[in-house]
MDTraj code that builds the backbone (N, CA, C; nanometers):
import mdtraj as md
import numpy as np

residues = "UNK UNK UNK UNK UNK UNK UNK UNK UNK UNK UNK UNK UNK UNK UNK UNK UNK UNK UNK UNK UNK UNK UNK UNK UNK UNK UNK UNK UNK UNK UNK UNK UNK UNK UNK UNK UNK UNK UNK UNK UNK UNK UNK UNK UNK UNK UNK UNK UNK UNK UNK UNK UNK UNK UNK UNK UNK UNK UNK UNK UNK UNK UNK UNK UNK UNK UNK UNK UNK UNK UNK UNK UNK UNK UNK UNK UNK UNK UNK UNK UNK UNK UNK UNK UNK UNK UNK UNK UNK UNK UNK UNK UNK".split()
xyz = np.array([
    [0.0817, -0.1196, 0.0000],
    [0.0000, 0.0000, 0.0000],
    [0.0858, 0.1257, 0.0000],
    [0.2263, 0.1188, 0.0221],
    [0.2832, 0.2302, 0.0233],
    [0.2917, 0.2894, -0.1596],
    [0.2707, 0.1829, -0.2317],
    [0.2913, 0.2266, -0.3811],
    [0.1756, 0.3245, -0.4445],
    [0.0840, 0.3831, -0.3829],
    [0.0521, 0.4981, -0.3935],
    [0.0822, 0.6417, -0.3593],
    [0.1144, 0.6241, -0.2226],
    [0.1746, 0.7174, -0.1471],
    [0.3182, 0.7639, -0.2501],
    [0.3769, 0.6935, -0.3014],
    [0.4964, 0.7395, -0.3477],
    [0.4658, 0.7493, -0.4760],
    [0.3530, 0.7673, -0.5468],
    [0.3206, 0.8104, -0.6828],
    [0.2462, 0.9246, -0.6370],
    [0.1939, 0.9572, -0.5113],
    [0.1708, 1.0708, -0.5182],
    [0.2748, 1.1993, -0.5292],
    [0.4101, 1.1523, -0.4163],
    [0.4801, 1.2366, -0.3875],
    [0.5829, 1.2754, -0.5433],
    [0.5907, 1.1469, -0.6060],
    [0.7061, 1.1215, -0.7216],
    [0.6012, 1.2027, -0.8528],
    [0.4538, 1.1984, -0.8577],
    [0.4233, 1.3018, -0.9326],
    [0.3838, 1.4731, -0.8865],
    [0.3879, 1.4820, -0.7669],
    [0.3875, 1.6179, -0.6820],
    [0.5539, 1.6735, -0.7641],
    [0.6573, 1.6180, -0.7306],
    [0.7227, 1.6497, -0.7453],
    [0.8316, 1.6472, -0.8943],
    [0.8091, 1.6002, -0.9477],
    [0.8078, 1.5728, -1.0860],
    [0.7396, 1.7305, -1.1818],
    [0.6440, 1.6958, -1.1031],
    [0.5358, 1.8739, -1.2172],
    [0.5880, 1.9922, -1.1704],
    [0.6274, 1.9688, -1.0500],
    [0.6622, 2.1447, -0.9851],
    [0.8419, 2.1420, -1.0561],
    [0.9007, 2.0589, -1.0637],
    [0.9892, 2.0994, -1.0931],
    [0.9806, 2.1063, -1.2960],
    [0.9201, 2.0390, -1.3160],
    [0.8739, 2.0229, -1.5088],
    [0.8437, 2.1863, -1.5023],
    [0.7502, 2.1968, -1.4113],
    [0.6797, 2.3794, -1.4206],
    [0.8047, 2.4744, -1.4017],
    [0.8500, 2.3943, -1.3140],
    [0.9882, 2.5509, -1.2671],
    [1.1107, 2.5574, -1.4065],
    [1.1254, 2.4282, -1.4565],
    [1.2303, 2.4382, -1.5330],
    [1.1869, 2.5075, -1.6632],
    [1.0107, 2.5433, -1.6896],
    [0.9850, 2.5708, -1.8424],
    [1.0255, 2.7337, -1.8186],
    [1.0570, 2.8057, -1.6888],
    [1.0816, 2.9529, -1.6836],
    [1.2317, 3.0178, -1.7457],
    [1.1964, 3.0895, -1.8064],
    [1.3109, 3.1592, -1.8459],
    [1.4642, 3.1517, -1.7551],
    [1.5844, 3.0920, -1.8735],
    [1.6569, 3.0520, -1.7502],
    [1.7190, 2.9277, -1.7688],
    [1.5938, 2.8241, -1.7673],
    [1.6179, 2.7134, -1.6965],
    [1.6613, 2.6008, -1.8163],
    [1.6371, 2.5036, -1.7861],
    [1.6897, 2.4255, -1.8741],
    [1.5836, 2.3801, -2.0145],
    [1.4860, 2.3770, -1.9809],
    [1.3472, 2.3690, -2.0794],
    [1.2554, 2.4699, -2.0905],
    [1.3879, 2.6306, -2.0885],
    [1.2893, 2.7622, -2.1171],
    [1.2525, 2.7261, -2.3118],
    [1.3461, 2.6560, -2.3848],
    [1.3045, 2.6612, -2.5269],
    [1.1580, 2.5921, -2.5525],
    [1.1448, 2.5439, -2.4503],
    [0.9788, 2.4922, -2.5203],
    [0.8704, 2.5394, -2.4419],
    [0.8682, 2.6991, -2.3731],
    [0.7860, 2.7950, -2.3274],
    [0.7251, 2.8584, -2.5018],
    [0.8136, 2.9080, -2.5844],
    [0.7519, 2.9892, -2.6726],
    [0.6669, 2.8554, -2.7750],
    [0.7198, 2.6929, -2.7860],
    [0.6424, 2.5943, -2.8222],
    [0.5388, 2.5862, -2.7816],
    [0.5166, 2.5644, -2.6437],
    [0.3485, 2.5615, -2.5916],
    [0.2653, 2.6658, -2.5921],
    [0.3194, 2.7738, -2.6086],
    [0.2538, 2.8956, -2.5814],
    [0.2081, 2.9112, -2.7572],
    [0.2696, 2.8228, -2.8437],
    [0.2115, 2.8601, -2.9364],
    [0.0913, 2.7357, -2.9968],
    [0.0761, 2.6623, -2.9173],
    [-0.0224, 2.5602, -2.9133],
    [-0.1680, 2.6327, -2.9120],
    [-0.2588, 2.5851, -3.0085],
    [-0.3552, 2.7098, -2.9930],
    [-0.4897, 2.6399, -2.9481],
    [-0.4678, 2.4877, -2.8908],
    [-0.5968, 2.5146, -2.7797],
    [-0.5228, 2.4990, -2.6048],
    [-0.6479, 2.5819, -2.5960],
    [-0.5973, 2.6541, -2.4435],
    [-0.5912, 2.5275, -2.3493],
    [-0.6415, 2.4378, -2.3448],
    [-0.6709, 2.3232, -2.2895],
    [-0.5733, 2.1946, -2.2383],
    [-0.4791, 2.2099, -2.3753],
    [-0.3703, 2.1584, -2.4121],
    [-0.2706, 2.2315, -2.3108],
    [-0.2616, 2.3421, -2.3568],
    [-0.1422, 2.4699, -2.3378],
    [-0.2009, 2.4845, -2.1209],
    [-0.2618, 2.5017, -2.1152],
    [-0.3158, 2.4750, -1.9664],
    [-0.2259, 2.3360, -1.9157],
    [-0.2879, 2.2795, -1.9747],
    [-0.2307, 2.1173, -1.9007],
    [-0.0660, 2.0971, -1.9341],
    [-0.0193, 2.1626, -1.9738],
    [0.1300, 2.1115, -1.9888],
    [0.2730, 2.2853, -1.9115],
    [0.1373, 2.3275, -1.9170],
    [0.2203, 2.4668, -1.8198],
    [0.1807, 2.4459, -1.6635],
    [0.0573, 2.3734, -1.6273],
    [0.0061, 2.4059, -1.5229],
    [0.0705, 2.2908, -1.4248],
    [0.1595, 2.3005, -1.2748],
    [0.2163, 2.1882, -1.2031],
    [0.0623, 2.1210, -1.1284],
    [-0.0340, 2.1316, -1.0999],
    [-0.1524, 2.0553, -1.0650],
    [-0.2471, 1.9696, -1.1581],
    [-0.2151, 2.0279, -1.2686],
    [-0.2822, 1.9352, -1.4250],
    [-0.1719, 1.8801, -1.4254],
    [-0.0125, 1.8494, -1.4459],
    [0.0703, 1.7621, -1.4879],
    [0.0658, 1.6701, -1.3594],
    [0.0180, 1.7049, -1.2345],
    [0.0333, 1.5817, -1.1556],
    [-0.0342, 1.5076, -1.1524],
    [-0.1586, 1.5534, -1.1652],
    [-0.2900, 1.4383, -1.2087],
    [-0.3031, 1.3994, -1.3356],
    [-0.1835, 1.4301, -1.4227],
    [-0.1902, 1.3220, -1.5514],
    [-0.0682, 1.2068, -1.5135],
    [0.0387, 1.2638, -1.4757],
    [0.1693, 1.1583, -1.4398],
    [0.0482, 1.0788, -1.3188],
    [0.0392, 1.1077, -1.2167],
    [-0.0200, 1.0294, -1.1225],
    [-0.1614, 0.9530, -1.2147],
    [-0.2142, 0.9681, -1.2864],
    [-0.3659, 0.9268, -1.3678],
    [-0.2673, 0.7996, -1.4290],
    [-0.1510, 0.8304, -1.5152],
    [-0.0983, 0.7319, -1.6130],
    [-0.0262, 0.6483, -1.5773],
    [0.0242, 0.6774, -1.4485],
    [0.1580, 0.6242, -1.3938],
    [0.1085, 0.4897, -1.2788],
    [0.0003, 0.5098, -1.2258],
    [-0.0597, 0.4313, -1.1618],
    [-0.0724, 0.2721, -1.2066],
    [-0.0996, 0.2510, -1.3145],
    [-0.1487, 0.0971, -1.3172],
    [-0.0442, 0.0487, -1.3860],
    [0.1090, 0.0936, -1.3990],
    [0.2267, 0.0740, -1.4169],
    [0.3174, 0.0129, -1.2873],
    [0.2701, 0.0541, -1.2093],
    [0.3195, 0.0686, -1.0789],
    [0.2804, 0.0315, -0.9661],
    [0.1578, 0.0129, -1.0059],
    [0.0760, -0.0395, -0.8558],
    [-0.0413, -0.1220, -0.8438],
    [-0.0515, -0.2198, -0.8282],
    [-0.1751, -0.3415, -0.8468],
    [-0.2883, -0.2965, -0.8797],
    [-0.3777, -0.3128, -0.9355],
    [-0.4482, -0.1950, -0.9899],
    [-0.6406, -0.2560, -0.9228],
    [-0.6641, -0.1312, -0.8493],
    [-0.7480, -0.1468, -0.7744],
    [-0.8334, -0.0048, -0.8060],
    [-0.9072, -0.0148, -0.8574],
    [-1.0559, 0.1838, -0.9573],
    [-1.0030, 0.2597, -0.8074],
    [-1.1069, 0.2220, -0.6913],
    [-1.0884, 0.3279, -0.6294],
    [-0.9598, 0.3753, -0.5491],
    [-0.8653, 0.2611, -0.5401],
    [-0.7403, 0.3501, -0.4697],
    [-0.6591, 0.4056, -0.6223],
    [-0.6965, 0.3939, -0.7547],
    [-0.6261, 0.4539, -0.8671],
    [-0.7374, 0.5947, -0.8374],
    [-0.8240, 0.6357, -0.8349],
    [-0.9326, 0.7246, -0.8574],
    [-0.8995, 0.8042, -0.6993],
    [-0.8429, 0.7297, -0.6119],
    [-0.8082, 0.7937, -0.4916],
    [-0.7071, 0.8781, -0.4549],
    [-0.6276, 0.7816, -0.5442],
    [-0.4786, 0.8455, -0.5468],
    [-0.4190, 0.9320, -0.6644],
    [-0.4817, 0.9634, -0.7633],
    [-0.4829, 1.0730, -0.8450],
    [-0.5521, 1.2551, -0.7784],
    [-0.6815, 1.1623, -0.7429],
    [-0.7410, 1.3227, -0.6490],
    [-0.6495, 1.3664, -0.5430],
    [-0.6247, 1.2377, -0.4507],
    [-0.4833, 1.3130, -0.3312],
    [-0.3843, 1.3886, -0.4553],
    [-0.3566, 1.3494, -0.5382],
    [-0.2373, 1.3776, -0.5859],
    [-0.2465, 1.5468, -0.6085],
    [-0.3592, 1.5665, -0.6927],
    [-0.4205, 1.6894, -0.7522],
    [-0.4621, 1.7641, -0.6331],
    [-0.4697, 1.7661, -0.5248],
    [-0.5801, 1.7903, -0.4317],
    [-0.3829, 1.8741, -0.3378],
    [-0.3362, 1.8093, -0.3070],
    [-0.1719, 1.8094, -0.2584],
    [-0.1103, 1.9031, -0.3254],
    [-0.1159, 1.8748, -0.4612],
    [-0.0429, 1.9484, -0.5397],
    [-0.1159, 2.0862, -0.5286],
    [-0.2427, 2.1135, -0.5386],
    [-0.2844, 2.2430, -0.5461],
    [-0.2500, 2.3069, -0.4395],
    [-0.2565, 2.2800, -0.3268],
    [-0.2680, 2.2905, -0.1868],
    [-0.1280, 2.3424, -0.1447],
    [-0.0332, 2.2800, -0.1946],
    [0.1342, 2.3419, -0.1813],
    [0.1210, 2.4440, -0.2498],
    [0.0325, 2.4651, -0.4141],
    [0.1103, 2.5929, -0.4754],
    [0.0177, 2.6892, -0.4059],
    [-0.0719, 2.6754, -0.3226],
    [-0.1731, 2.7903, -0.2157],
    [-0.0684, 2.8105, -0.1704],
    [-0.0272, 2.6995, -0.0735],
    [0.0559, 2.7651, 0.0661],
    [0.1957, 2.8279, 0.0267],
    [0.2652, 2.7524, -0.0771],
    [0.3923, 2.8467, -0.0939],
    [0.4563, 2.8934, -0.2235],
    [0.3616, 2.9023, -0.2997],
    [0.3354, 3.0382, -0.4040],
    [0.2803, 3.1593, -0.4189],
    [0.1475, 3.1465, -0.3917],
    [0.0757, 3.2764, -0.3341],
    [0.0728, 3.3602, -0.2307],
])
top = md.Topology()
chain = top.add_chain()
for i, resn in enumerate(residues, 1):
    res = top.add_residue(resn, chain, resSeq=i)
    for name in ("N", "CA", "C"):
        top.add_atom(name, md.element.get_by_symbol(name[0]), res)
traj = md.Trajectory(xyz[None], top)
């Protein structure tokens, strides 16, 4: 049972740093002016945003990784998304 818990934390942390590195600067600032030229917003949302990339790594990454059971996959994507938002409240804003 711990193999959720550590797909939460391994996609928490995975997106915030994917998000930090697309800023000017960093190592994957060249594919800021790529997505930004992606022209549905939906797309371009989900691949800039660190709370949409954790609930897709955590959504995909799950039944790779962990015996696959609906509601602890459906459980452990919302913690994931739910965590992730919740850090960029407390120490971004």
């Amino acid at each position: 049972m711990l193999t959720p818990v550590l797909i939460v934390i391994m996609s928490m942390v995975f997106a915030q740093v994917y998000v930090l590195m697309l800023e000017p600067r960093y190592l994957l600032d060249w594919l800021g002016p790529i997505i930004e030229s992606i022209p549905y917003d939906k797309i371009r949302k989900l691949l800039t945003c660190s709370t949409c990339m954790a609930g897709q790594i955590s959504l995909w990454s799950f039944p790779f990784f962990a015996d696959y059971h609906f509601l602890v996959h459906i459980g452990t994507v919302s913690i994931t998304i739910w965590l992730t938002h919740m850090t960029n409240k407390i120490f971004y804003d």
